[in-house]
N, C-alpha and C positions, 0 to 999 in steps of 0.2 A: 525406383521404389519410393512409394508415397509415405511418409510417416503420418500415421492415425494415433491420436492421443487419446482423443475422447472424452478433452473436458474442453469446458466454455473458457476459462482463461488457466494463464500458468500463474504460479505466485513467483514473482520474483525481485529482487530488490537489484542486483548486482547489473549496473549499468550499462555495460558488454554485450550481457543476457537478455537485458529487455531490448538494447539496438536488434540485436540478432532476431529474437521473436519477433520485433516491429516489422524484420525485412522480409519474415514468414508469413505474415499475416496473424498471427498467433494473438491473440488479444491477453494480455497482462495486466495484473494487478499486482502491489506492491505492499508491504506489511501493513504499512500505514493506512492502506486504502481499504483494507481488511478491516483495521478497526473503525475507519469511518461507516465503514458495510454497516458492521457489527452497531456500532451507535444508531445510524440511521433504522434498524430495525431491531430496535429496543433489546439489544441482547448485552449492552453494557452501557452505562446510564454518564460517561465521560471518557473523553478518547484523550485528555492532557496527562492523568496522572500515568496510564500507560505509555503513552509515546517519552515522558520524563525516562520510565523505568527503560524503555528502550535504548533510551540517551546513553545513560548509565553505564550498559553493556556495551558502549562503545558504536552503538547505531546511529551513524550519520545521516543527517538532515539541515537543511539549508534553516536559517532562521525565516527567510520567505515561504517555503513550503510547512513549517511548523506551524508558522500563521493562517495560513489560508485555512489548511486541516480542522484547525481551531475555528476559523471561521464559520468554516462548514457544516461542521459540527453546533453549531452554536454556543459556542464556549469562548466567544472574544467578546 
């Protein structure tokens, strides 16, 4: 039995979850990569002061992957 989802990526953050979709082929995105989406096409005008607020709530992120987002973003 084939599973059909029917969307382009899953969101997922939990590390297990995205090994697992890697090994379905499932293509994932991850919170953060959401708000870079979201920055890159003008839907929110800085992705620092939210990945902070995500901090906050206890949402882990490597201080390397915080950076580059920022990078990416152009906000370093």
């Amino acid at each position: 039995m084939a599973l059909e989802i029917g969307a382009a990526e899953l969101v997922l953050d939990d590390l297990p979850a995205r090994r697992m979709a890697g090994s379905l082929h499932i293509a994932v995105i991850g919170s953060v990569g959401l708000l870079l989406r979201a920055n890159e096409r003008g839907l929110i005008s800085e992705v620092r002061p939210l990945m902070k607020a995500m901090q906050s709530e206890d949402f882990r992120i490597s201080d390397r992957v915080f950076d580059g987002i920022l990078a990416a973003a152009g906000e370093k």
